[in-house]
C-alpha positions as CSV (number, residue, x, y, z in Angstrom):
1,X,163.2,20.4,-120.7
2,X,161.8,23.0,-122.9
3,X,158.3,21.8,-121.7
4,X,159.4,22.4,-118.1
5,X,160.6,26.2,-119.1
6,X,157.3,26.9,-120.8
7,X,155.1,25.6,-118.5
8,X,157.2,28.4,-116.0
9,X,156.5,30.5,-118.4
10,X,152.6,30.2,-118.5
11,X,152.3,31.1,-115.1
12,X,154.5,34.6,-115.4
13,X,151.1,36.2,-114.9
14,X,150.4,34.9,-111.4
15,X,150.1,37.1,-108.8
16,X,152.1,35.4,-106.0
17,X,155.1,35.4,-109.1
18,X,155.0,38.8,-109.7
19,X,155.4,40.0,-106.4
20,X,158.4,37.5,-106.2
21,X,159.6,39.2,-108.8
22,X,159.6,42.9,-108.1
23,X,161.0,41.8,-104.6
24,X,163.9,40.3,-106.2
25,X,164.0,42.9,-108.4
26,X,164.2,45.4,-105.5
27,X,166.8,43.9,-103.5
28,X,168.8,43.4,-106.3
29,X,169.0,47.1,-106.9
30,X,169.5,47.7,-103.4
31,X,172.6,45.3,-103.1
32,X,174.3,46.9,-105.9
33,X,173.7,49.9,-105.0
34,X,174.9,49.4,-102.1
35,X,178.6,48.0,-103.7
36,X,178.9,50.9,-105.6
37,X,178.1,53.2,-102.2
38,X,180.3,51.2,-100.5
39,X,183.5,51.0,-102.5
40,X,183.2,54.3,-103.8
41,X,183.6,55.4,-100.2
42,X,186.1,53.3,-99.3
43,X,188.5,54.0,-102.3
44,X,187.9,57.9,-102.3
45,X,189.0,57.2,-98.0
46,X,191.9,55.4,-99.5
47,X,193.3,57.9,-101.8
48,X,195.5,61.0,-100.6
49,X,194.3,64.6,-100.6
50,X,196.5,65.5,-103.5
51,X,198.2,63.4,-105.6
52,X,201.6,64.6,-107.2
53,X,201.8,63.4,-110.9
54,X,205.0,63.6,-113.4
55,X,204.8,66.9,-115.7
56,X,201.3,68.1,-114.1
57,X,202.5,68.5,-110.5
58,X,200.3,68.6,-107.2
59,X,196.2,67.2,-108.3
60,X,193.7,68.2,-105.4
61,X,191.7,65.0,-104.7
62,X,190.1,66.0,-101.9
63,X,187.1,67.4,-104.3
64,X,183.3,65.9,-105.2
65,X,184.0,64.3,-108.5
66,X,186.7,61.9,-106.6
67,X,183.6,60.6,-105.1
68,X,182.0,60.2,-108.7
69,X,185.3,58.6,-110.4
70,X,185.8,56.5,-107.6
71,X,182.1,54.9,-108.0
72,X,182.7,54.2,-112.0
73,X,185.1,50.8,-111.6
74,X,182.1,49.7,-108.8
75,X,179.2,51.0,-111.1
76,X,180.7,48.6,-113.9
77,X,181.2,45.8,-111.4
78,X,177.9,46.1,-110.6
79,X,176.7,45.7,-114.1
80,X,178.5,42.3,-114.2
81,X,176.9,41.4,-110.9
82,X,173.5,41.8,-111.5
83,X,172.4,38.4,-113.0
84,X,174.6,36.6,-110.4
85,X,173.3,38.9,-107.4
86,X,169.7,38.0,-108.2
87,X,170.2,34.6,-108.7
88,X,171.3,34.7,-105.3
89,X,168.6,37.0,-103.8
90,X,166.1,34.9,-105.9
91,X,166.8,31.8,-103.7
92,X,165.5,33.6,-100.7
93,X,161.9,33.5,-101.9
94,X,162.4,29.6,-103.9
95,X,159.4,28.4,-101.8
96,X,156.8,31.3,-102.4
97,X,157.7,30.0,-106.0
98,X,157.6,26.5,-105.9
99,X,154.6,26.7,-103.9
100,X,152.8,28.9,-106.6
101,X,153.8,26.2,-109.2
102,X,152.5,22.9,-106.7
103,X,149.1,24.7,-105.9
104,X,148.3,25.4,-109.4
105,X,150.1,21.8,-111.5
106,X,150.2,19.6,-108.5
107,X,147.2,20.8,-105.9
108,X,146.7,17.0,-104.3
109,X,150.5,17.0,-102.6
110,X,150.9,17.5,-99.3
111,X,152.8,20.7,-97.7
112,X,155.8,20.4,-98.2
113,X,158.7,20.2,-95.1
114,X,160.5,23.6,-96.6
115,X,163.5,24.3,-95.2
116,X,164.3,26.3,-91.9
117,X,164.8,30.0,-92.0
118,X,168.5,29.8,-91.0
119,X,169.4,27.1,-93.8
120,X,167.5,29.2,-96.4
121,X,169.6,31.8,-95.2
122,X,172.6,29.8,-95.3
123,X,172.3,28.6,-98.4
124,X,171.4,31.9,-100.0
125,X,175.2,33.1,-99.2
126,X,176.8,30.7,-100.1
127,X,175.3,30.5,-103.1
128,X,176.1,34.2,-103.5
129,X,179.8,33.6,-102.4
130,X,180.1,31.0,-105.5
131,X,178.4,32.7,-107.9
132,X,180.2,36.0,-107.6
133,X,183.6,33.9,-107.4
134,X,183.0,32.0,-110.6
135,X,181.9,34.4,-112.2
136,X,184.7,36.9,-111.2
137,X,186.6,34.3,-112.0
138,X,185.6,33.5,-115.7
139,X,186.3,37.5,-116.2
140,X,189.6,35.5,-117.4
141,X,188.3,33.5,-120.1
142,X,185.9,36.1,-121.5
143,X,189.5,38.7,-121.6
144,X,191.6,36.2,-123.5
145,X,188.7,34.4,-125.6
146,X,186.0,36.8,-126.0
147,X,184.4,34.6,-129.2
148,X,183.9,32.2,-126.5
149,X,183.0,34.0,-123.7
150,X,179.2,33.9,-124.0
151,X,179.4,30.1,-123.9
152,X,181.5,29.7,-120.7
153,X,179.1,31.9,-119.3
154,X,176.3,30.1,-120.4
155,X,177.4,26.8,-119.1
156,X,179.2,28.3,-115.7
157,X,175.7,29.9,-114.5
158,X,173.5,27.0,-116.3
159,X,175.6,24.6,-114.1
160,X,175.6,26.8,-110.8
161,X,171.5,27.3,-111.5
162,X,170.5,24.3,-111.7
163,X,172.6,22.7,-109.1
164,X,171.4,25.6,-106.6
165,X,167.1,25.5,-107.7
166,X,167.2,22.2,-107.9
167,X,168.6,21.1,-105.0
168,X,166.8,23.3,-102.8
169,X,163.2,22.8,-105.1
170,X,164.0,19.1,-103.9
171,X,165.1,19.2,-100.4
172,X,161.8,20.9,-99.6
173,X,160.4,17.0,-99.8
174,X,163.0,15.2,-99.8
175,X,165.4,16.7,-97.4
176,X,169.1,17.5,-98.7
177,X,170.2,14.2,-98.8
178,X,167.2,12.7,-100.8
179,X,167.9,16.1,-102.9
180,X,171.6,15.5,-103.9
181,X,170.8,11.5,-105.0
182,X,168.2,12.4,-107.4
183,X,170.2,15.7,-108.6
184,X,172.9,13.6,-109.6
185,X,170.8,11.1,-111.0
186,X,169.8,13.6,-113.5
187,X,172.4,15.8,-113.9
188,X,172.4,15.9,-117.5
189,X,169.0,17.2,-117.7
190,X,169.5,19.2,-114.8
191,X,172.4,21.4,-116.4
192,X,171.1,21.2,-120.2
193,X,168.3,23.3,-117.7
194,X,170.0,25.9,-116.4
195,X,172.3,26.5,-119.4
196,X,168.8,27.0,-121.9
197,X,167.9,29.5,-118.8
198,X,171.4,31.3,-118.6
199,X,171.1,32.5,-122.2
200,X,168.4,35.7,-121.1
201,X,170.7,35.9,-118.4
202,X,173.1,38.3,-120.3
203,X,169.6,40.3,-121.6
204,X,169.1,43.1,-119.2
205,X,166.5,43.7,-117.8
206,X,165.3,40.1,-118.8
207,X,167.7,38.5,-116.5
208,X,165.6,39.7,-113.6
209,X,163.3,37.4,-114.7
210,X,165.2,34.4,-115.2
211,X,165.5,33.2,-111.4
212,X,161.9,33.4,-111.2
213,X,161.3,31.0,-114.3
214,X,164.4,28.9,-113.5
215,X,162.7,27.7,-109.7
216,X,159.7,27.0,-111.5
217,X,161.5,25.0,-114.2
218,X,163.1,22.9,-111.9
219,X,159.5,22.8,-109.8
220,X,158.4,20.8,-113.1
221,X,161.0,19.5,-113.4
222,X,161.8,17.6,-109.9
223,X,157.9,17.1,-110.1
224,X,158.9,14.7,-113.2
225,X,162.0,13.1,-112.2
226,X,160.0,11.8,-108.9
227,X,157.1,10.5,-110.6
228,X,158.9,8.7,-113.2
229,X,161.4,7.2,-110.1
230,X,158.4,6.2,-108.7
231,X,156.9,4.1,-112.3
């Protein structure tokens, strides 16, 4: 496993991964700037013009800095979001990656199938939808056990990474079926994984560059599971 994430690492300076990366970088910011627009608007719609309060009397709403306070709840949101959001925008561009990592470690495989544009697409939002609502979700557990909270998040997102790269690294050859038998096969391995790659995760910054790694991880990492299947 660590052998998998460091050879990911070794090829940081490629080209074709960089330019993964700022992409993903870029829509990232764009998405979450786009919450924050978005629910800012909507809650400074939602709220009254003036707003009577015990004591203080009649408060004019209907000014600028609504706007602003309204943005601050989606502006934290946001800041939660940001690992899960480009996990999620990351598996948009999984191929460009895991072709990177084939044509420089593994140059005498064929092309590989892929997957079509609308699956890619499919799979991209869904894996959005469940990221976002675990992790929403595990708000909970980091509230009431905060001593704990970094390792629920570890293993929540290690498990949803790998399962996501992994699958989809391995239905480019294998189709989806062939993908979800040797997943489980290894699942283990697979979620030991993504849990060692969830720890930069809650780095800022950093996290950007984990989905990149992770899909080349798993690139090596399905890469080994197959050939040893095949001993």
């Amino acid at each position: 496993m660590p052998g998998d994430i460091a050879h990911a690492l070794g090829q940081l300076g490629d080209r074709r991964i960089w330019s993964v990366i700022l992409l993903t970088a870029a829509l990232t910011a764009l998405a979450l700037a786009g919450l924050v627009w978005v629910g800012a608007t909507l809650l400074a719609w939602l709220l009254p013009d003036t707003l009577s309060l015990p004591f203080i009397g009649a408060v004019d709403l209907s000014g600028g800095w609504v706007a602003w306070l309204s943005g601050l709840p989606f502006l934290v949101l946001s800041a939660v979001l940001v690992a899960p959001v480009a996990l999620a925008v990351m598996s948009l561009f999984l191929e460009r990656i895991a072709d990177a990592v084939e044509a420089r470690h593994y140059p005498g495989l064929p092309p590989a199938r892929g997957l079509p544009v609308a699956a890619a697409l499919r799979e991209a939002v869904r894996f959005l939808g469940l990221v976002v609502v675990v992790n929403l979700a595990a708000l909970v557990v980091y509230v009431v056990s905060a001593v704990f909270a970094p390792l629920v998040f570890w293993a929540v997102n290690g498990f949803l990474l790998g399962r996501e790269y992994y699958q989809l690294v391995a239905a480019r050859r294998l189709g989806l079926a062939g993908a979800d038998a040797l997943r489980r096969r290894h699942r283990g391995e697979i979620w030991l994984t993504g849990a060692l790659l969830a720890v930069p995760l809650t780095v800022p910054v950093l996290n950007l560059f984990v989905p990149v790694i992770g899909v080349a991880a798993f690139t090596h990492q399905f890469h080994r599971h197959r050939m040893r299947g095949a001993e």
